[in-house]
C-alpha positions in Angstrom: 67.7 142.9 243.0 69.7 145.1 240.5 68.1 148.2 242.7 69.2 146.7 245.7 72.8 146.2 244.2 72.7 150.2 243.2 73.4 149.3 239.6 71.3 149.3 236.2 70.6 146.6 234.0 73.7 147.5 231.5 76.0 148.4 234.6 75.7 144.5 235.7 75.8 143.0 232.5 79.2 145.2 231.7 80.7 144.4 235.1 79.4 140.2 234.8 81.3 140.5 230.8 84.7 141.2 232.7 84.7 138.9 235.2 82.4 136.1 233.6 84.1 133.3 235.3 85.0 132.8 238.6 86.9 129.1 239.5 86.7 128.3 243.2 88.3 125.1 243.4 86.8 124.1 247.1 85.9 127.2 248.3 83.1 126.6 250.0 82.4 122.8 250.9 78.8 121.5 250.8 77.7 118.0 252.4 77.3 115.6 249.9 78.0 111.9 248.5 81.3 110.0 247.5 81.1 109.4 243.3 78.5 106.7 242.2 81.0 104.7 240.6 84.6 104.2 240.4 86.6 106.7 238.5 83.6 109.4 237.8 83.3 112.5 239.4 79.7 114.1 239.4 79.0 118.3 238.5 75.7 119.5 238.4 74.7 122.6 237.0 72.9 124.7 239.8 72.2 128.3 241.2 72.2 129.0 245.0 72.3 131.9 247.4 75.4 133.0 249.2 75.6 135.4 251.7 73.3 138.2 250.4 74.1 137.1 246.7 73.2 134.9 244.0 75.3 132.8 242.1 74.8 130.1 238.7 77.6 127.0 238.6 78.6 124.2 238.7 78.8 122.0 242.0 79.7 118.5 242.7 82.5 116.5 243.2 85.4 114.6 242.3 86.2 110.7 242.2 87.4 109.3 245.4 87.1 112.5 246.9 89.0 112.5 250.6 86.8 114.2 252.2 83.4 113.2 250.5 82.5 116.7 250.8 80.8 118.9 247.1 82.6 122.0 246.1 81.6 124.5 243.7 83.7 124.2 240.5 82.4 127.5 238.9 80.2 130.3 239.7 78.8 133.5 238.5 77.0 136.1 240.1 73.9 136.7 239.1 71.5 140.1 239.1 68.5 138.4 241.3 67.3 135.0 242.3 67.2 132.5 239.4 65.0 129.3 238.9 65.3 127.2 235.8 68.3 125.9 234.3 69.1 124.0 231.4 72.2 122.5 229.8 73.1 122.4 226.2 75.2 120.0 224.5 78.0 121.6 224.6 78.0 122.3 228.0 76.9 125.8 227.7 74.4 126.5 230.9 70.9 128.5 230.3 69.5 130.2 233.4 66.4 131.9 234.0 65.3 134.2 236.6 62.7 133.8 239.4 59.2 134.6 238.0 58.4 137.6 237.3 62.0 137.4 235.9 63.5 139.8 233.9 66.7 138.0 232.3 68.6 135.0 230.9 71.9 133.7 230.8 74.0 131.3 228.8 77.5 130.6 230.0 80.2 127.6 229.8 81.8 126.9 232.9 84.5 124.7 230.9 85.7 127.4 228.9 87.5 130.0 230.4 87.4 132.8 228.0 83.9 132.4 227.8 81.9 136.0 228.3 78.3 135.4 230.0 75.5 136.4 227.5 73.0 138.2 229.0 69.0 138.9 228.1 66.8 141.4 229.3 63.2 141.1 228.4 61.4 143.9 226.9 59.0 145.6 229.2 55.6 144.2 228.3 56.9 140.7 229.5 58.3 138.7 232.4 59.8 135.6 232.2 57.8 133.0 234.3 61.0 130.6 235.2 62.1 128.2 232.8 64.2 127.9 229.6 64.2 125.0 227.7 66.6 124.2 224.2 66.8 121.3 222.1 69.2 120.0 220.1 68.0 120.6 217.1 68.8 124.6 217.9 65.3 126.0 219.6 65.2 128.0 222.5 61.7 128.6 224.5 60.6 130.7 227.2 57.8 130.9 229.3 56.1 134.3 229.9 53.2 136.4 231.1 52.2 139.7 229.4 51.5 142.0 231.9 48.9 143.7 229.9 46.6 140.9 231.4 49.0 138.0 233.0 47.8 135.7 230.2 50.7 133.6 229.4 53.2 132.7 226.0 55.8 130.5 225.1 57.9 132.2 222.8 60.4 130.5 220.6 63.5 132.5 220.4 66.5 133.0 218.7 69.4 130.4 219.5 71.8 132.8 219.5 70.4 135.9 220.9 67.8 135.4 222.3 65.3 137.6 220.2 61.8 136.2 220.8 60.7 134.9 216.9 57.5 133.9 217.7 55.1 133.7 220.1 51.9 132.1 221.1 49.6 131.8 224.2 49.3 129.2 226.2 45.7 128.9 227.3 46.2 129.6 230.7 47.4 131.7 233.3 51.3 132.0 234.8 53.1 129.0 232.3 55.8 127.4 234.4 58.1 124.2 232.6 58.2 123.2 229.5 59.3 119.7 228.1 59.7 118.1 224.6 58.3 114.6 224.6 61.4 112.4 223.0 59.3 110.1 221.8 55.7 109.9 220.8 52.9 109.6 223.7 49.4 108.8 222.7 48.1 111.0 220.4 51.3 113.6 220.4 54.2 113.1 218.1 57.6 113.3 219.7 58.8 116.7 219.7 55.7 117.9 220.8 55.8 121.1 223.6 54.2 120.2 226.8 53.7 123.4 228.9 52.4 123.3 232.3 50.2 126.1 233.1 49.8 127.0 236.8 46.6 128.4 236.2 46.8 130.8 239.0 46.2 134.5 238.5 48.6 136.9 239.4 48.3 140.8 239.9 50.7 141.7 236.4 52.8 144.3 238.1 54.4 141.7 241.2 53.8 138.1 239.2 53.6 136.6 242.6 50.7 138.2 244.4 47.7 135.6 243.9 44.6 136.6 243.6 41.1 135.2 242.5 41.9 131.5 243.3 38.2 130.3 242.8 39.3 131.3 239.3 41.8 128.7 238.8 42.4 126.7 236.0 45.5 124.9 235.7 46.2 123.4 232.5 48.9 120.6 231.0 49.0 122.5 227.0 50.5 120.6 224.1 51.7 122.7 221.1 54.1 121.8 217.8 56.9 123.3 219.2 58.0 125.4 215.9 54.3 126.5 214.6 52.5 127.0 218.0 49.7 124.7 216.7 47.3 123.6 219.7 47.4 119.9 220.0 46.0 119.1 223.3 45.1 120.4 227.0 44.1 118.4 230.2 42.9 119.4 233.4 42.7 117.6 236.7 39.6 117.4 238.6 40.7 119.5 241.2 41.1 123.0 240.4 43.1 124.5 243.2 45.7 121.9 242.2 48.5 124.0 240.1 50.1 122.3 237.7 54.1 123.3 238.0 57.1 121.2 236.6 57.5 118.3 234.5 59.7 115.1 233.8 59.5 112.2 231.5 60.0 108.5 232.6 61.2 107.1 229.7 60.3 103.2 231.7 56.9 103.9 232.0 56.6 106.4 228.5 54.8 108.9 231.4 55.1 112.5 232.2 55.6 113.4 235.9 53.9 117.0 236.9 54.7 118.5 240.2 52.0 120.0 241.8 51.9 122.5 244.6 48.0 122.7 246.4 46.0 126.0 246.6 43.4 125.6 248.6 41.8 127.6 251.3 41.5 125.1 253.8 44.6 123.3 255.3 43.4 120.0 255.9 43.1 120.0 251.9 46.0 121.7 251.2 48.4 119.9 253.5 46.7 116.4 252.0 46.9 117.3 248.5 48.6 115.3 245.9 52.0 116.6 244.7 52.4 114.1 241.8 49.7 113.6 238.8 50.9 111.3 235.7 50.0 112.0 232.3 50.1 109.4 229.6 49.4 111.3 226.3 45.3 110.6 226.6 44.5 111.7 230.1 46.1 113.4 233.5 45.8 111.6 236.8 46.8 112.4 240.4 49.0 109.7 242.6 47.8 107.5 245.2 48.7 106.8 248.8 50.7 109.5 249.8 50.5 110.8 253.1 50.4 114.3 253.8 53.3 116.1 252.4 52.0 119.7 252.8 50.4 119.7 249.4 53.6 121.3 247.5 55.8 119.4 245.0 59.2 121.1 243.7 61.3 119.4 241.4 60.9 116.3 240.5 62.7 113.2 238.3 62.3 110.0 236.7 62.5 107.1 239.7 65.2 104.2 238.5 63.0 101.1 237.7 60.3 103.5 236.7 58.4 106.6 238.6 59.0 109.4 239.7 61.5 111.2 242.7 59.9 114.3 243.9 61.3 117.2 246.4 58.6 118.4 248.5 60.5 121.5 250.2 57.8 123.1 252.8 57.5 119.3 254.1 61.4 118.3 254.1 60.8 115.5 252.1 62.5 113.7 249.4 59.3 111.5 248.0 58.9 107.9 246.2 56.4 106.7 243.4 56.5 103.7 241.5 55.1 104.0 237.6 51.3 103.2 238.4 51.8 107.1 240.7 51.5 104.6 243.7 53.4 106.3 246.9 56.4 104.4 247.7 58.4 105.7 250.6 60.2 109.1 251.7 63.5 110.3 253.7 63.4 113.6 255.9 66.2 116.0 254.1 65.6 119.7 254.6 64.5 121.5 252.1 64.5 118.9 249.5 63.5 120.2 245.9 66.1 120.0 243.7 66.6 116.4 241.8 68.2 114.7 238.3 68.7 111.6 237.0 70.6 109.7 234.8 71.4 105.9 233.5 69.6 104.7 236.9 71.5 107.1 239.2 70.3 110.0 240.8 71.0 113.4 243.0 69.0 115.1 245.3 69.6 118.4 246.7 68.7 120.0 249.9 70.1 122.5 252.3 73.5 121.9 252.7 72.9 118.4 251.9 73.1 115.5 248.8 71.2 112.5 248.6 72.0 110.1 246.3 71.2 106.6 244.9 71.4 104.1 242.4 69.2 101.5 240.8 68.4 98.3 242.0 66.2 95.7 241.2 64.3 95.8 244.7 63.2 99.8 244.1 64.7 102.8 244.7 68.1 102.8 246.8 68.4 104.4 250.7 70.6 107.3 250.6 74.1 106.6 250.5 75.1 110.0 252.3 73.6 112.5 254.3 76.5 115.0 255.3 76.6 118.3 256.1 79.1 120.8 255.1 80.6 123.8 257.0 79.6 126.2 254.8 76.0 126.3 256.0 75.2 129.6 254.2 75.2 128.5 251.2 71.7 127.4 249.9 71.0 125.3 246.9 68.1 126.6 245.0 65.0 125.1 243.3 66.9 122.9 240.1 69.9 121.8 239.2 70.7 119.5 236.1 73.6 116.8 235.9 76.4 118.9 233.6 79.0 116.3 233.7 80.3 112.8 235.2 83.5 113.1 233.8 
């Protein structure tokens, strides 16, 4: 996207320094829900598309807002299309670009002499999507070497991003990357789960698949500082491609989203888009109807479970913790969801679902409005940054 803008790599980073923050109070309304609670706004660190461009945030909206409506709070425009994003405990926002992805960002929306800081990967890498930090200061980063598209984590700098170490992952295009907070099974907490898609790529587009009889999507464990193998599980089904991960902290589970490869529709638009893992084996959910085989995001479900946006079907999907299909609402485009203290946000196009826990199950939607500013298009994560 940086050839499409006519400028280079250090031209955008130079011209993104100057104007690193751009406050748009309610610039552009988006659909969405009143607060949760009385007296607490809700922001949510995102990235969507606007117009031809590409922005990182902060969207979301204030208490008792009149006119129930989300706004962005903060943006800044980015070089290409981004994917992951994570947010440090200072509020501090790390973004990664769209596989094969050539850049990160960390920025503070709160502070408004804060200058972006920018990454560019060297050229024998792409990033694959995801960033993850912890707060005890590490930073990892999925990647493929283009030499062969086998893929790394690297463990990089916390403050500038300089890859330290590096290690493979066993497996073909690594996507997310989660630290287990508490021990599960045999794996201490702290332990590195990386999901490995498993599907080959040609090294010089990252997104062109080929060879799918070759397959082999993996859920890798490593010691997240040494790189030390520790586990890897497959599923029985090989065109099943492992993707994104979320811990239930009800059930002590791992969610993976899973997105179907398979040459045949009928199995493909069937497919399972949730397996659960439970630190000795790796199992696919039950009694789901079709849901076109393809599983975005995905959260912890309040009372235990999992939420996950299924975006080709327009579904926002329901499991309890045994990976039993619940129920689902139509939303357009639904991928992006988070959770927190039994509340939780889902994200669609130009659209916000929320709910909260109750002892029945999962909650019905409390909203389902849509904005006037239809061009702008949440993309595939977001993360709750404040409820302040």
């Amino acid at each position: 996207m940086t050839e499409k803008l006519g400028i280079s790599r250090r031209t955008f980073t130079r011209l993104c320094a100057a104007r690193s923050l751009a406050l748009v109070g309610a610039a552009h309304a988006w659909g969405g829900p009143p607060a949760v609670e009385a007296g607490q706004g809700v922001w949510l660190a995102a990235t969507w598309q606007l117009g031809p461009h590409w922005f990182a945030g902060v969207m979301g909206w204030d208490a008792g807002a009149p006119d129930k409506k989300a706004v962005v709070r903060a943006q800044l425009r980015l070089p290409s299309r981004a994917h992951g994003v994570h947010v440090e405990q200072d509020g501090s926002i790390l973004v990664a670009a769209r596989r094969p992805g050539d850049w990160l960002l960390r920025w503070n929306p709160s502070r408004a002499d804060d200058t972006a800081q920018w990454f560019w990967i060297d050229d024998d890498h792409r990033f694959t999507g995801h960033v993850l930090g912890s707060d005890d200061g590490n930073i990892w980063t999925t990647e493929t070497r283009l030499e062969d598209a086998r893929g790394l984590v690297s463990r990089r700098d916390p403050h500038t991003f300089e890859r330290l170490q590096s290690w493979p992952t066993g497996g073909f295009d690594p996507h997310m990357m989660l630290r287990l907070p508490v021990a599960l099974g045999a794996l201490p907490a702290g332990t590195l789960l990386v999901a490995n898609g498993g599907i080959p790529t040609l090294a010089e587009t990252g997104r062109l698949k080929r060879d799918l009889d070759r397959m082999d999507a993996s859920l890798a464990a490593f010691h997240g500082s040494t790189g030390e193998a520790l586990g890897r599980w497959t599923l029985g089904d090989p065109r099943l491609s492992i993707r994104h991960l979320s811990f239930d902290s009800q059930s002590q589970q791992v969610g993976t989203g899973l997105q179907a490869q398979h040459d045949a529709d009928s199995l493909r638009l069937a497919a399972p888009v949730l397996a659960l893992f439970d630190g000795w084996s790796l199992r696919t959910a039950t009694g789901q109807p079709g849901l076109d085989g393809y599983g975005g995001d995905l959260c912890a479900r309040p009372g235990g479970g999992f939420l996950v946006g299924c975006p080709k079907s327009n579904q926002l999907a329901a499991f309890d913790a045994e990976g039993r299909w619940l129920e689902q609402w139509p939303m357009a485009s639904a991928c992006a969801v988070d959770q927190r203290d039994g509340r939780w946000w889902a994200g669609g196009e130009n659209a916000v679902f929320h709910g909260v826990d109750a002892s029945s199950g999962l909650s019905r939607r409390v909203s389902d409005q849509s904005g006037s500013a239809t061009s702008v298009r949440l993309d595939n994560h977001w993360r709750l940054w404040s409820t302040a």
